[in-house]
Legacy VTK file of the C-alpha trace (Angstrom):
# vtk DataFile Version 3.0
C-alpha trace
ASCII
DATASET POLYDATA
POINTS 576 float
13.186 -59.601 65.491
11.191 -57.120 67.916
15.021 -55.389 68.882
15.861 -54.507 64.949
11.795 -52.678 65.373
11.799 -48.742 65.095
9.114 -46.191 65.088
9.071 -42.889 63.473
6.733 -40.141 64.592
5.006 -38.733 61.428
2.829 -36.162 63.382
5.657 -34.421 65.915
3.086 -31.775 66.654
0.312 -34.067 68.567
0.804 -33.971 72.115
2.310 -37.900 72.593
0.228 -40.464 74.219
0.445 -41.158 77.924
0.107 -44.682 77.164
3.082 -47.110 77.189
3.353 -49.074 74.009
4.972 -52.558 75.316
6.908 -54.740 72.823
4.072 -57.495 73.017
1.690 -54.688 71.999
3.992 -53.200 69.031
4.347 -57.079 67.825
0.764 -57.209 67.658
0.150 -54.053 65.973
2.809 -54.782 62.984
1.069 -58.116 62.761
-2.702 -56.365 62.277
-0.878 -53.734 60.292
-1.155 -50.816 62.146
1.730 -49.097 61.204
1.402 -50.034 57.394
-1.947 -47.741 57.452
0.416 -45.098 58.988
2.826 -45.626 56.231
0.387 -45.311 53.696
-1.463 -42.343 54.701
1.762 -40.636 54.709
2.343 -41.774 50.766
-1.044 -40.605 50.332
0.299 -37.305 51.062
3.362 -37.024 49.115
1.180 -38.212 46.148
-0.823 -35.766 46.550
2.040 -32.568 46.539
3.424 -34.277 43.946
0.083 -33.983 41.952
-0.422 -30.105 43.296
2.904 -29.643 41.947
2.933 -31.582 38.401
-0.527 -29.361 37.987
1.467 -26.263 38.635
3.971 -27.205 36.350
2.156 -28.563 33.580
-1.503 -28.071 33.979
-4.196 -30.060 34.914
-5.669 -32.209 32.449
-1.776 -33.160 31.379
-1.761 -35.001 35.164
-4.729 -36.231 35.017
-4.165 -37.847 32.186
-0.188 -38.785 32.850
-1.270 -40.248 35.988
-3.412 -42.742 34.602
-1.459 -44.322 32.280
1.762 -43.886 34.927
-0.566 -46.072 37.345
-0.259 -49.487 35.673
4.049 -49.590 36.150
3.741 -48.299 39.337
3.336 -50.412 42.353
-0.447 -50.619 44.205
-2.307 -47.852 45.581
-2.078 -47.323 49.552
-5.109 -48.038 49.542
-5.407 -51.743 48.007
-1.796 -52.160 49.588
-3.643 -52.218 53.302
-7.042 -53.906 51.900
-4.707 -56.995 51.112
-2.726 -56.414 54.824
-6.126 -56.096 56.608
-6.942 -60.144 55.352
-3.637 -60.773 56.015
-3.846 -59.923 59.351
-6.902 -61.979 60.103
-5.580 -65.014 58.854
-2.591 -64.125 61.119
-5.120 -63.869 64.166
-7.157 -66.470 63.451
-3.733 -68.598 63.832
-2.659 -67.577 67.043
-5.905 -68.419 68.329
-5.430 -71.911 67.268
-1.809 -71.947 68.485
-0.701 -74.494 66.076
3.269 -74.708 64.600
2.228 -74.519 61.423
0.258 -70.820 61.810
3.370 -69.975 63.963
5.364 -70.647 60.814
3.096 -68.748 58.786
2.928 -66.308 61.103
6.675 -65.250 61.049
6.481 -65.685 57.189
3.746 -63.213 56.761
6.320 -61.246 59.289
8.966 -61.383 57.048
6.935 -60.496 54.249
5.232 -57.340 55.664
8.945 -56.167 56.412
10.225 -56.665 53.010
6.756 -54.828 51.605
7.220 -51.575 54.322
10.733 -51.762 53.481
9.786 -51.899 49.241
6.981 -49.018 50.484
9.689 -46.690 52.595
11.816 -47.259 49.428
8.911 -45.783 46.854
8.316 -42.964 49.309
11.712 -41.892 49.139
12.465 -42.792 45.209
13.095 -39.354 44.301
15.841 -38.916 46.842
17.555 -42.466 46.518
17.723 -43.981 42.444
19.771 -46.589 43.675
17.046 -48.865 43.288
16.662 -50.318 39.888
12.234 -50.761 40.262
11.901 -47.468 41.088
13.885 -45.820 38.899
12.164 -47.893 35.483
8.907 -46.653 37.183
10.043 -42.756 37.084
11.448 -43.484 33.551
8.389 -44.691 32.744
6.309 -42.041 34.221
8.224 -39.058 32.465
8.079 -40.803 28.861
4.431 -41.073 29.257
3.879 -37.148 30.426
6.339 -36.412 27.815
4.609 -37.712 24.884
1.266 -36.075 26.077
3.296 -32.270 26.531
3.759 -30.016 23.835
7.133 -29.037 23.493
7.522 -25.558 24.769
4.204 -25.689 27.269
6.893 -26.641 30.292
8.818 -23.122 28.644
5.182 -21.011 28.492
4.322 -22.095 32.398
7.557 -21.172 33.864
7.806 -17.890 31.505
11.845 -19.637 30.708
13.496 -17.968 28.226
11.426 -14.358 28.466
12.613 -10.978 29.029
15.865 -10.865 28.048
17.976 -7.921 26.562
20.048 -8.918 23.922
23.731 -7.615 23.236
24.416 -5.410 20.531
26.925 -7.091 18.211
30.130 -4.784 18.606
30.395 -1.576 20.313
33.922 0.691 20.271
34.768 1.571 23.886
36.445 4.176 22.491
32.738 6.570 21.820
32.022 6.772 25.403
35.621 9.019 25.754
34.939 11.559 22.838
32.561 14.458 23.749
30.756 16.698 21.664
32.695 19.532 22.565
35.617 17.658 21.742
34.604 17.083 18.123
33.623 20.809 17.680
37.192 21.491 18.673
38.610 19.753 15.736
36.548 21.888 12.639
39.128 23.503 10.626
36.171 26.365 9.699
34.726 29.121 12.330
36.660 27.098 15.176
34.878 28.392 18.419
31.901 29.828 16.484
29.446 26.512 17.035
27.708 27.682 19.706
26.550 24.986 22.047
28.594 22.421 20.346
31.752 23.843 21.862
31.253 23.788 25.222
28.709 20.637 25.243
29.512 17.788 27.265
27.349 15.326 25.637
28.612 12.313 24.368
29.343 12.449 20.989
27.830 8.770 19.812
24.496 9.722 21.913
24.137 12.834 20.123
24.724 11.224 16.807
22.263 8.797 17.597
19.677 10.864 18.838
20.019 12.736 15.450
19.299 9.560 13.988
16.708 8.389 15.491
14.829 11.649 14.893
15.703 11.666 11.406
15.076 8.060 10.118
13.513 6.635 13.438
14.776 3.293 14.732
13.795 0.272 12.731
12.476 -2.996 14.468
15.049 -5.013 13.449
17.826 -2.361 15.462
15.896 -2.973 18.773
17.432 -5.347 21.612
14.755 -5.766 24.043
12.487 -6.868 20.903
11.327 -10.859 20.899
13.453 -12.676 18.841
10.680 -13.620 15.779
8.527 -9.926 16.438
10.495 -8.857 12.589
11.112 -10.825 9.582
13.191 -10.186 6.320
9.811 -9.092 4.964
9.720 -6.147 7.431
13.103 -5.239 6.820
12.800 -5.353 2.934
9.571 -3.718 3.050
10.895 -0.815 4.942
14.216 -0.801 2.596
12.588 -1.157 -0.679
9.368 1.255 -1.120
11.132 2.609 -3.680
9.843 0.110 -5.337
6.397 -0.597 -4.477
4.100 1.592 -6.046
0.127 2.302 -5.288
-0.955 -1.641 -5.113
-2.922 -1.979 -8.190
-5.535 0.537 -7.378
-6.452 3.311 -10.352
-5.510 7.216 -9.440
-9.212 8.736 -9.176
-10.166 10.962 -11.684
-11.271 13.985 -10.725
-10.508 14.313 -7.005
-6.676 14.284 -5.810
-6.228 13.510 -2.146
-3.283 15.460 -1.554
-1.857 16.969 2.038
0.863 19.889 2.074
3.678 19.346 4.498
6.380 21.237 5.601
8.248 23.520 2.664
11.377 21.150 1.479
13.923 23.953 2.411
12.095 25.234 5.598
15.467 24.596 7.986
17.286 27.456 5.735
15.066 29.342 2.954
18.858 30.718 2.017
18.715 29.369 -1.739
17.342 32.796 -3.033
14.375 34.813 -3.027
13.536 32.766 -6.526
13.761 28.570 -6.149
15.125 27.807 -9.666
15.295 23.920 -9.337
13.848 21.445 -6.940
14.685 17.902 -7.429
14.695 14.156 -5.706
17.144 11.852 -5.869
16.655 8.515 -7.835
17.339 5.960 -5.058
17.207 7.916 -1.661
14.960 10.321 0.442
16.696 13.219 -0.460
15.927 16.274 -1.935
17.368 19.193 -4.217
16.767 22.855 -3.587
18.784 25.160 -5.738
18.507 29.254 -6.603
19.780 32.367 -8.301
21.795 33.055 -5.331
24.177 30.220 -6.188
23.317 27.691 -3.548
22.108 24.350 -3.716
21.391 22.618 -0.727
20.744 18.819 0.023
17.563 17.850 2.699
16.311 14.701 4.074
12.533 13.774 2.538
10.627 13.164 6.019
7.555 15.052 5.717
7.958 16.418 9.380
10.529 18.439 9.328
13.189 17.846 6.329
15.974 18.199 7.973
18.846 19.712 6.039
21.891 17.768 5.221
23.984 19.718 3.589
24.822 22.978 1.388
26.739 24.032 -1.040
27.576 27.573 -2.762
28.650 27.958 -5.642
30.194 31.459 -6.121
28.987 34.189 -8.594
27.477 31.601 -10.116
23.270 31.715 -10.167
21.608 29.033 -10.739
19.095 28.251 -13.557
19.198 24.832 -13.406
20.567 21.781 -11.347
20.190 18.123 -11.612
21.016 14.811 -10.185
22.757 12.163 -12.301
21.234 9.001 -13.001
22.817 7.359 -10.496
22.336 9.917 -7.923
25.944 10.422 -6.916
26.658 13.895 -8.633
24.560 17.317 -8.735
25.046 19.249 -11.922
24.527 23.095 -12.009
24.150 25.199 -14.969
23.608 29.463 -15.391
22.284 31.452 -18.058
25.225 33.887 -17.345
28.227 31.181 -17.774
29.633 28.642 -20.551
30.272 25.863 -17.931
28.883 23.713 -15.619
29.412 23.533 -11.828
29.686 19.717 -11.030
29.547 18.274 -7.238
30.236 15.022 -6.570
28.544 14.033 -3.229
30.639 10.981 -2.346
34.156 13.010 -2.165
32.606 16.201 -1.038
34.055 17.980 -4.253
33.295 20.488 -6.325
34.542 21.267 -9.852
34.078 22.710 -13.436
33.142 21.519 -16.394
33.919 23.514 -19.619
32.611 23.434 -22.645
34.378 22.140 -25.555
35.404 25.692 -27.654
33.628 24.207 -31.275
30.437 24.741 -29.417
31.174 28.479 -28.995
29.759 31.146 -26.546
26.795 29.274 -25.018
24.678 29.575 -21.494
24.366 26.599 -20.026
21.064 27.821 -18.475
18.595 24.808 -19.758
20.059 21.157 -20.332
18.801 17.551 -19.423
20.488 14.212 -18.519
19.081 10.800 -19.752
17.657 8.803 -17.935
20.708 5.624 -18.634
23.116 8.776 -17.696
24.975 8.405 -20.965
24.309 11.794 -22.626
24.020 15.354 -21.246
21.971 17.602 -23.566
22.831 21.520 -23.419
20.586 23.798 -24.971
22.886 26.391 -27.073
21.962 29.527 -29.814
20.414 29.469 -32.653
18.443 26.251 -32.705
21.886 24.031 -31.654
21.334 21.160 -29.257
24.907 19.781 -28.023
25.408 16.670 -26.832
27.807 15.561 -24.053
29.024 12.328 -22.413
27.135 11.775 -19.237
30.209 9.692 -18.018
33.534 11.729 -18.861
31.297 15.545 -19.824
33.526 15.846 -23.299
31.921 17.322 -26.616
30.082 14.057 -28.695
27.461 16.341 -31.385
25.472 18.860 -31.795
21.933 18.975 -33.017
20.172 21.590 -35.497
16.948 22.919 -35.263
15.617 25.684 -37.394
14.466 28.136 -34.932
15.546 28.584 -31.803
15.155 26.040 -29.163
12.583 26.499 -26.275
12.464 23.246 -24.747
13.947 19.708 -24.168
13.166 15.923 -23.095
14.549 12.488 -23.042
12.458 9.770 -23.928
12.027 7.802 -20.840
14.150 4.889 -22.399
16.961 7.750 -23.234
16.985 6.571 -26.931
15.390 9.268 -28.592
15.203 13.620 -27.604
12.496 15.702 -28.094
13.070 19.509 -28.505
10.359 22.402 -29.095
11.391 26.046 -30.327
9.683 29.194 -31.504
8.515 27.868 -35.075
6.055 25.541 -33.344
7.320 22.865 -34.281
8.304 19.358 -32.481
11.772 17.547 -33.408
12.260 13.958 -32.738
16.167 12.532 -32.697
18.169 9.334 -32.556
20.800 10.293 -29.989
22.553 7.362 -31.443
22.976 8.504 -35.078
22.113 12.580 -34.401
19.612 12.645 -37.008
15.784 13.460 -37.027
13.819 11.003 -37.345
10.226 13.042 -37.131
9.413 16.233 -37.524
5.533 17.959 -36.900
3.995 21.276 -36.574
2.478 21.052 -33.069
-1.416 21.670 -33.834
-2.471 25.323 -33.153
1.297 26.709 -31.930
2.553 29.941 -32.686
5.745 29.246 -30.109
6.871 26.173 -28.271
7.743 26.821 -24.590
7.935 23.660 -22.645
7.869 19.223 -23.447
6.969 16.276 -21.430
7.403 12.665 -22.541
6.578 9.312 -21.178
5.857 5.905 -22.473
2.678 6.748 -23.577
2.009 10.283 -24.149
3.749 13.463 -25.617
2.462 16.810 -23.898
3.265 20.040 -25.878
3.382 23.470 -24.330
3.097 26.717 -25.912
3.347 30.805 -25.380
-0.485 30.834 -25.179
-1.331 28.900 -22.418
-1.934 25.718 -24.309
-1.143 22.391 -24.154
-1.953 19.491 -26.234
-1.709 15.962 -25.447
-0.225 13.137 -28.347
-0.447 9.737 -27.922
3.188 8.069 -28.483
1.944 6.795 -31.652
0.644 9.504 -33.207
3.594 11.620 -32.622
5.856 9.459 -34.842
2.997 10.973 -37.496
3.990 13.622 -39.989
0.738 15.441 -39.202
-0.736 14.392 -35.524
-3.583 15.642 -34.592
-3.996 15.854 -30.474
-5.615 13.632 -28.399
-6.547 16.501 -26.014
-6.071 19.937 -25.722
-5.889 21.524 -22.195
-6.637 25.514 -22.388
-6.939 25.360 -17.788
-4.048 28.504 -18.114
-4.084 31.433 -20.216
0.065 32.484 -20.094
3.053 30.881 -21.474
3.361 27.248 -19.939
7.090 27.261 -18.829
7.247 23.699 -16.394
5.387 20.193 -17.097
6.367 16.906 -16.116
4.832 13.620 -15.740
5.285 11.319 -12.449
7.049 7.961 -12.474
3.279 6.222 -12.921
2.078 8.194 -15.635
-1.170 8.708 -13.988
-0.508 13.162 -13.357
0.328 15.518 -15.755
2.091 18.938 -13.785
1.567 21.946 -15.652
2.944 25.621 -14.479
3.593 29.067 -15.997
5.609 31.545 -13.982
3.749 34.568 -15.481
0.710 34.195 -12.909
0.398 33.659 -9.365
-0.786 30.032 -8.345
-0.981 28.991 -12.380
-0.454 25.551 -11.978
-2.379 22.218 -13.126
-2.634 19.230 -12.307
-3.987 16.692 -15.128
-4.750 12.964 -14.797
-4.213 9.953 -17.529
-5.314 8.537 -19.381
-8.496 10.714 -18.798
-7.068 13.361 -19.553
-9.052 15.394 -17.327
-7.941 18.268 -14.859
-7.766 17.791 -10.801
-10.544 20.681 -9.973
-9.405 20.847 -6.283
-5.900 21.456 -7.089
-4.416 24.116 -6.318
-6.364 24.493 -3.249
-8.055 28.252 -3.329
-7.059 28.881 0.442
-3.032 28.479 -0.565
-1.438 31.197 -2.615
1.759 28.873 -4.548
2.323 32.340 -5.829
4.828 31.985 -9.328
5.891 28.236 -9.534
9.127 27.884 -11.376
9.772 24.453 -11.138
8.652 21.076 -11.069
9.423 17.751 -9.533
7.884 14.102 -8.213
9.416 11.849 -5.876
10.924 8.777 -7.548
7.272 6.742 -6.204
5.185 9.195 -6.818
4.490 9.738 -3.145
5.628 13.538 -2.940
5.728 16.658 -5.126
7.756 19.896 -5.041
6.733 23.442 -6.683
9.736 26.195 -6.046
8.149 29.740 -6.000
9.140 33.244 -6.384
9.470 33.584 -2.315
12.173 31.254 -1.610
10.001 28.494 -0.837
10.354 24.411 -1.765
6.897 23.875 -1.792
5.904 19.931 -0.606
2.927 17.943 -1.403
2.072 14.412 -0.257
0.175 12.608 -2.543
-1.600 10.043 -0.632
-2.758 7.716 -3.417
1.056 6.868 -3.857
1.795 4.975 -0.786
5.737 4.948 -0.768
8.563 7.956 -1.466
LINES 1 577
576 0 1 2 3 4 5 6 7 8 9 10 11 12 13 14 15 16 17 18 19 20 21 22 23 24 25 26 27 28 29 30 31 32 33 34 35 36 37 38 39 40 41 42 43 44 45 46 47 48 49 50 51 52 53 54 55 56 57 58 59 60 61 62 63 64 65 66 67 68 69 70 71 72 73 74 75 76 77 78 79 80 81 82 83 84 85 86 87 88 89 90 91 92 93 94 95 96 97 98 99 100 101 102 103 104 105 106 107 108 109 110 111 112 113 114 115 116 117 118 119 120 121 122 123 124 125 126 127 128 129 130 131 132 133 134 135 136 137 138 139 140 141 142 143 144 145 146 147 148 149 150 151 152 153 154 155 156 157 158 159 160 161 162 163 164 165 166 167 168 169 170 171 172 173 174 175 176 177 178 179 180 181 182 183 184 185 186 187 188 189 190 191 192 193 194 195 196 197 198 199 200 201 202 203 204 205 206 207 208 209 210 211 212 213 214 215 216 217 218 219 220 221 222 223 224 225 226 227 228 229 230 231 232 233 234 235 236 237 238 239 240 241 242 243 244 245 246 247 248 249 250 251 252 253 254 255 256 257 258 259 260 261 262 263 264 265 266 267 268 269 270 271 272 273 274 275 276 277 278 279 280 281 282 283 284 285 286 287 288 289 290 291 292 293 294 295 296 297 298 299 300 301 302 303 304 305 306 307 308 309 310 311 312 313 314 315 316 317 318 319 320 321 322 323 324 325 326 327 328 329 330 331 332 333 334 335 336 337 338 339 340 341 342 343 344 345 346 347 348 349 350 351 352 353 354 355 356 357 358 359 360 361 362 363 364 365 366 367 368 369 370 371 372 373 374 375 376 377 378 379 380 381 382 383 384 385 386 387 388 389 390 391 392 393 394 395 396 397 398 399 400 401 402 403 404 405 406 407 408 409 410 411 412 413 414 415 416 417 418 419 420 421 422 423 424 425 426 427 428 429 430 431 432 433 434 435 436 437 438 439 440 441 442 443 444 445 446 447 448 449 450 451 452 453 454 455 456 457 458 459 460 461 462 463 464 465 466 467 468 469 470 471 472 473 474 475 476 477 478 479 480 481 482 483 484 485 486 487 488 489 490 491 492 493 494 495 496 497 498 499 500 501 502 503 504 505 506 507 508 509 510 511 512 513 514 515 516 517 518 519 520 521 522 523 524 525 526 527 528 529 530 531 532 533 534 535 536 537 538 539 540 541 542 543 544 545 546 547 548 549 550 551 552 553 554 555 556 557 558 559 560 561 562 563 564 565 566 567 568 569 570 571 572 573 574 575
C-alpha cells in the first residue's frame, strides 16, 4: 500500500525541509492523520473564496443565510472531519502498542477507510471541476435551489449591472439618405434655381438637416430616443404629449380680476410680409399652427411654439386683399374673402392648391369681405347688400339660401352647435335663424343700440356690440326673449366695437375696436367683470383688427395696424 502513496506540496513557496521523510515515517503520519489536517486546511480555503465570491455576487446576508441551510446536505466541516480522525488515530496507536492481530486488522481497516474518506474529501474539493460524481453534484443542486429561493429575481442582474447601457437600433433606416446632400436637393427646385443661397452649395446631409429642423421645431419626444431605458416612457407620456388638445385647465376656476398672461414672440415675426394692416389671425382646430393673413394678399401658415414660430409656409394670392380668411372645420382648407371681389380664394393645404370659388349669379354683385363657417363645416355664411345673408355648402361651396334682414347687416355668428346664426345690423336689432329651415325664429331690439357692429355666441352667453362703444351681455335664455333685458353692460371702450370673441372655455370675453390705439378688453365669465391689468400700460397693441384663441385656450393673437401677429400666453390654460 505505501508504493500507490503520493504527496502534493500545497505551499510551493516554503523553502522544503532538510529532513528526509522515510516511508515508515509517512505510514505513521497517514495513520495519526497528518496529512488529512493538510487536506482540510486547504478546503478551508477554497470555502472561504468561494464565500468572498458568493458575497460579491450576491451580497452578504444572502450567503450567510444560503450557507446555513446548504450545510446540512453537505458533507462535515474540516473541522469535525479531523476531530473524528484525531480519536481515530489514537485507537490506531494504542493498537500497535499492544501488537495484537486483531488491532493489526483494524489497523489496515481504519487504513482503508481514511483512503476512501481523503479520496471522498479530494473529490469535494474539486466538485466544481469534475460532476462526474453523483454526491456531489445533488449537494451543488441542492445548494443553488436553496440560494435561489432566498434571491430576488433580478438582484444577480442589479450586482453585475447585466443588461445596462445599451443603445438600441432604430427600427428601419434608408441607406439611401446618407448619399443625398443638401445641395443636391436645392438643385432640383423648379423656382429661383441657384438663388438659395447656402442651400446650393451646402454639403450637409440632407436627412441631418431635416432633422435638426425638427428637433428645433417640435423637440425630440422621449419615446424617439435610443439610448433611453426601456420602461423611462409609457403610453401615458406619449398620449399626454399627443393629446393636450384636449386637456384643458384641470378643474381650477379662471381668477377674476387678475389675468396671468406672458407676451411671446409676434406669430408672424420670421416674415412681417402679410401687410402693413393684419386683417385675420387664426389657429387651426387640431394642430399648432397658426393663420396670418393681410391686405397685401398673403396668408401665411406658422408653427405655434412660443419661441420662435417658425414659418411654414406662404401663400399669395394676387390682386386680391384680404379682409378675411378662415380655416375649415376640419382644418384642411384656408378660405379667403375681399371686400373688393365676388369670390372666394380657396387653398387646400393637403394638395398644395389653390383655387376659386364663385358665387352663384342669383346672389348678385356681392363682396365677400365678412363671412363665417360653422362650426360642423356644413354651411358657409356670406354677408351680402342690403340686409341679405347667403348661405353656402361648407362641403361642395354651391348657392343653398339666402337670409333677409331689414337693415343692413353688420355682423355674424354661428351658434357653437352650428344649428342656429345670429346676425346684427344698423337698426339695432338681433336676428336669430334656423339654418335648417331659413327662417327667424327670434327677433329683439338689442337694449340701448342705435347700430349693431359686432356678435359673440357661446353656450351660455350672447355678447352684443354696438357703434358706441357698448356691449351688453345676454344670458342664452334670455335671448330667445322677445324683449331681453342684459345681464351686463360693459361701457370699458368709448368707439365702435368691431372684434369680440369668446375662448373655447367660456371663461374670457375679447373685446376690440380699431378706431383707438390699444382699445381692447378683456372680460371674464360668468363674473362678468373686466381684467384691469390687461392690456398692460407699458405695451402699445396700437389698432387691433382681429381676434383669435388657440383651440385650448392656452394662446391668443391680436393683428394690428403695423404688420404685427400679436401673441399672448395665457398661463391659466395649461395646453395649446
Amino acid at each position: 500500500m505505501s508504493d500507490q502513496l503520493f504527496f502534493i506540496d500545497t505551499n510551493p513557496d516554503e523553502e522544503p525541509s532538510e529532513e528526509k521523510v522515510t516511508t515508515a515515517e509517512k505510514e505513521e503520519n497517514q495513520v495519526l492523520g497528518t496529512e488529512d489536517k493538510e487536506a482540510a486546511e486547504k478546503r478551508r480555503k477554497n470555502k472561504d473564496k468561494e464565500r468572498s465570491l458568493s458575497k460579491f455576487l450576491f451580497g452578504a446576508a444572502v450567503q450567510d443565510e444560503g450557507v446555513d441551510l446548504a450545510q446540512d446536505d453537505r458533507p462535515s466541516s474540516p473541522v469535525e472531519s479531523s476531530s473524528e480522525e484525531d480519536e481515530d488515530a489514537e485507537e490506531l496507536e494504542s493498537a500497535d502498542n499492544d501488537e495484537s492481530e486483531e488491532n493489526l486488522d483494524e489497523q489496515v481497516e481504519s487504513d482503508d477507510e481514511d483512503e476512501v474518506n481523503k479520496d471522498a474529501d479530494s473529490q469535494y474539493d474539486n466538485a466544481e471541476m469534475d460532476d462526474s460524481e453523483e454526491d456531489d453534484a445533488d449537494d451543488d443542486d441542492n445548494d443553488d435551489s436553496n440560494v435561489q429561493e432566498l434571491l430576488p429575481e433580478d438582484i444577480f442582474s442589479n450586482n453585475l449591472n447585466l443588461g445596462r447601457g445599451k443603445k438600441r437600433k432604430a427600427a428601419w433606416k434608408d441607406e439611401a439618405d446618407d448619399s443625398v446632400l443638401v445641395k443636391d436637393v436645392a438643385a432640383n427646385y423648379k423656382k429661383a434655381s441657384g438663388k438659395h443661397g447656402l442651400k446650393d452649395v451646402s454639403t450637409e446631409k440632407y436627412g441631418r438637416t431635416v432633422e435638426r429642423r425638427f428637433r428645433s421645431l417640435v423637440g425630440e419626444p422621449n419615446w424617439a430616443k435610443l439610448d433611453r431605458d426601456e420602461d423611462s416612457d409609457s403610453d401615458e407620456e406619449f398620449f399626454r404629449e399627443t393629446t393636450d388638445l384636449l386637456d384643458k385647465s384641470g378643474g381650477k376656476s379662471l381668477k377674476t380680476d387678475f389675468l396671468e398672461f406672458r407676451k411671446l414672440k409676434d406669430m408672424n415675426c420670421e416674415t412681417y410680409n402679410e401687410g402693413t394692416v393684419i386683417r385675420s389671425t387664426e389657429f387651426h382646430p387640431t394642430s399648432t399652427v397658426g393663420l396670418v393673413a393681410g391686405l397685401n394678399g398673403t396668408a401665411s401658415l406658422f408653427q405655434i411654439d412660443g419661441k420662435t414660430n417658425p414659418k411654414i409656409q406662404t401663400v399669395n394670392f394676387k390682386d386680391f386683399p384680404i379682409k378675411t380668411a378662415k380655416f375649415s372645420s376640419d382644418g384642411n382648407e384656408v378660405l379667403a374673402g375681399s371686400q373688393y371681389h365676388s369670390l372666394l380664394f380657396l387653398y387646400d393645404m393637403m394638395a398644395g392648391k389653390i383655387s376659386k370659388v364663385q358665387l352663384n349669379k342669383k346672389i348678385g354683385k356681392v363682396n365677400t369681405q365678412r363671412f363665417e363657417v360653422s362650426p360642423d363645416g356644413k354651411l358657409i355664411a356670406v354677408k351680402g347688400r342690403f340686409g341679405a345673408i347667403h348661405l353656402l355648402s361648407g362641403r361642395t361651396k354651391e348657392f343653398i339660401r339666402t337670409l333677409q334682414m331689414n337693415e343692413e347687416c353688420r355682423a355674424l355668428k354661428f351658434s357653437k352647435q352650428g344649428s342656429q346664426l345670429y346676425t346684427h345690423g344698423d337698426g339695432g336689432e338681433v336676428y336669430i335663424w334656423d339654418v335648417g329651415s331659413g327662417m327667424c325664429v327670434n327677433k329683439f331690439a338689442d337694449d340701448g343700440c342705435i347700430g349693431g357692429s359686432a356678435l359673440a355666441v357661446n353656450s351660455a352667453y350672447l355678447a352684443t356690440g354696438s357703434s358706441e362703444g357698448v356691449v351688453n351681455i345676454y344670458s342664452a335664455a334670455k335671448a330667445q326673449l322677445s324683449d331681453p333685458k342684459p345681464d351686463k353692460v360693459i361701457m370699458n371702450l368709448t368707439t365702435q366695437i368691431n372684434q369680440m370673441t369668446f375662448n373655447p372655455t367660456g371663461e374670457i370675453l375679447a373685446i376690440s375696436s380699431e378706431s383707438k390705439d390699444s382699445a381692447m378688453k378683456l372680460v371674464h365669465f360668468p363674473s362678468k367683470r373686466v381684467f384691469s391689468n390687461f392690456p398692460s400700460e407699458a405695451f402699445n397693441l396700437h389698432r387691433v383688427n382681429s381676434l383669435a384663441f388657440s383651440p385650448g385656450g392656452g394662446y391668443m393673437s391680436a393683428g394690428n395696424n403695423r404688420g404685427a401677429a400679436l401673441l399672448y400666453r395665457i398661463k391659466h390654460y395649461k395646453d395649446y
